[in-house]
C-alpha positions, 0 to 999 in steps of 0.5 A: 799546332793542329793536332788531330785526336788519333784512336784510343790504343788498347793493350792486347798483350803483355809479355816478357822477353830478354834477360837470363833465365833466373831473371825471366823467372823471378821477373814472370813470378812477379808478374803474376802477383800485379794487376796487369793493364791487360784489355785495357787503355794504353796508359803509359804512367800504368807502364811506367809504375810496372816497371819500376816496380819490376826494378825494385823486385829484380834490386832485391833479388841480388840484381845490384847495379842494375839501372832502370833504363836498363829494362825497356818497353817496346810497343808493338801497334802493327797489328790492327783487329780484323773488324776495324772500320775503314770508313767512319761515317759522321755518326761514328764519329760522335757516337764512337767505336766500340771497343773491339772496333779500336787497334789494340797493340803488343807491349813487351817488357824487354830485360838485358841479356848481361845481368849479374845476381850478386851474394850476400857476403859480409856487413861492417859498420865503422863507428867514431867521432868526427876527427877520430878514427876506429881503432877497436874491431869486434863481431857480434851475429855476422857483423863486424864493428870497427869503433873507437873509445869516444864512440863507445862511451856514446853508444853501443856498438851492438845497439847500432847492430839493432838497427841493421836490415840484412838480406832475407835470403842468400843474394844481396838486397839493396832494399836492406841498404836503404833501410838500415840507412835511414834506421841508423839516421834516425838515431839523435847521436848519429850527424851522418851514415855513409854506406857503401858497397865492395866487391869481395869476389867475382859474385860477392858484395859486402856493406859497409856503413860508415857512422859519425856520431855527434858530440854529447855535449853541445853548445850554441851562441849566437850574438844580435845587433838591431835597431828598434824603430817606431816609424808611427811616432816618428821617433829614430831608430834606436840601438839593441842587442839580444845574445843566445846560449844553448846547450844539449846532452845527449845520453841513454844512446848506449842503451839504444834509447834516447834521452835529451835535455836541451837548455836556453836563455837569452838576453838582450836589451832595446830603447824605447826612447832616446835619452831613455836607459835601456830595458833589459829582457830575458829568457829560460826555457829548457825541455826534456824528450825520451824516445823509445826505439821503434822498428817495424820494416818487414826486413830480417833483422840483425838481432 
């Protein structure tokens, strides 16, 4: 395509424009806490990474909904330093220039003007068994559980409350929604979370998560026909089968631990030769794994 090399574009300064004022602040404050690309190349994926960063920062201050094409960067690289070379002799071009020598440009990170910051309202946590729906309301430290008899003979409520992350301040925190998402996914006796998010007023959200618990008790079994063939001997491919049980339970979740003790044998049977019975194979193995609750997110948590 012949492209030619243009000049190394380094950036003069960095500012902040656009969003409202609390925004601009919160944005400003964090700022100051990352190592600006100040002076230095222009490299987009620095850029890039800065203003995700900023996106998560503004995500935690209550800023929910806020997508990230939504923050802009504009490029200013209409002002050239006043000491730039117009002619470029053959020396210049395989020494280079100097740094005061190349065009810096001006990046402004830009915010929307139309930002709303959300509070913190309230947290729920819906709680049952696949085919069941909760029936049984109880709050317990600012948290309301909706369960049913089946899911509190698996787990304790409370014990699921354990593993929420409420906001740290009075807006809302999308952080605090990923992260008790993935907490309570953790959990051995949980199949699925499915969060989500209402408004209860003009500037208020509330969190609801949705549980759905596994069985205690679950079986497997699997049935398998082959053919066993030898192509070396030349002998024909004989009939065989192999039929598979498993079988785990699930217990000490009320207790927020987690204990499993799983079992399997199979059985199956092949010939090695025709005219030859069948020999016969079998398996049992069984296994037991404790796991012990632990939680080290940097997040208030509920209890």
């Amino acid at each position: 395509y012949q492209v030619r090399p243009g000049p190394r574009w380094h950036i003069r300064e960095l500012s902040l424009e656009g969003g409202d004022s609390t925004a601009n602040e919160i944005a400003a404050q964090f700022l100051k806490t990352q190592m600006l690309p100040v002076g230095e190349p222009f490299r987009l994926t620095q850029l890039d990474a800065l203003r995700e960063a900023l996106h998560q920062k503004l995500l935690s201050e209550g800023y929910y909904g806020l997508p990230l094409s939504a923050i802009l960067l504009e490029v200013d690289t209409t002002e050239t330093p006043p000491n730039a070379r117009k002619t470029q002799g053959i020396l210049y071009r395989w020494i280079g220039s100097r740094k005061n020598d190349q065009p810096s440009c001006a990046v402004r990170i830009l915010l929307p003007s139309d930002l709303r910051r959300y509070i913190y309202a309230s947290t729920g946590l819906y709680v049952h068994i696949p085919d069941r729906n909760p029936d049984r309301s109880e709050a317990w430290q600012g948290i309301t559980f909706l369960t049913e008899p089946q899911a509190e003979a698996i787990i304790q409520p409370r014990v699921l409350g354990n593993h929420l992350f409420l906001p740290p301040t009075r807006f809302f925190d999308q952080r605090a929604v990923q992260a008790s998402q993935r907490s309570l996914q953790s959990l051995e006796c949980i199949q699925w979370v499915s969060p989500s998010i209402q408004e209860t007023g003009k500037d208020s959200l509330q969190i609801q998560y949705e549980v759905v618990l596994r069985p205690v008790i679950d079986f497997a079994v699997g049935i398998e026909g082959f053919q066993s063939t030898q192509p070396l001997l030349g002998n024909l491919a004989l009939p065989g089968a192999s039929a598979n049980l498993r079988a785990a339970h699930l217990s000490l979740f009320r207790r927020g631990w987690s204990l499993k003790v799983r079992g399997q044998a199979s059985l199956s049977y092949f010939q090695q030769q025709s005219g030859v019975p069948p020999r016969l194979l079998y398996s049992l193995s069984s296994d037991a794994t404790l796991t012990l609750p632990a939680r080290t997110l940097n997040l208030k948590q509920a209890a």
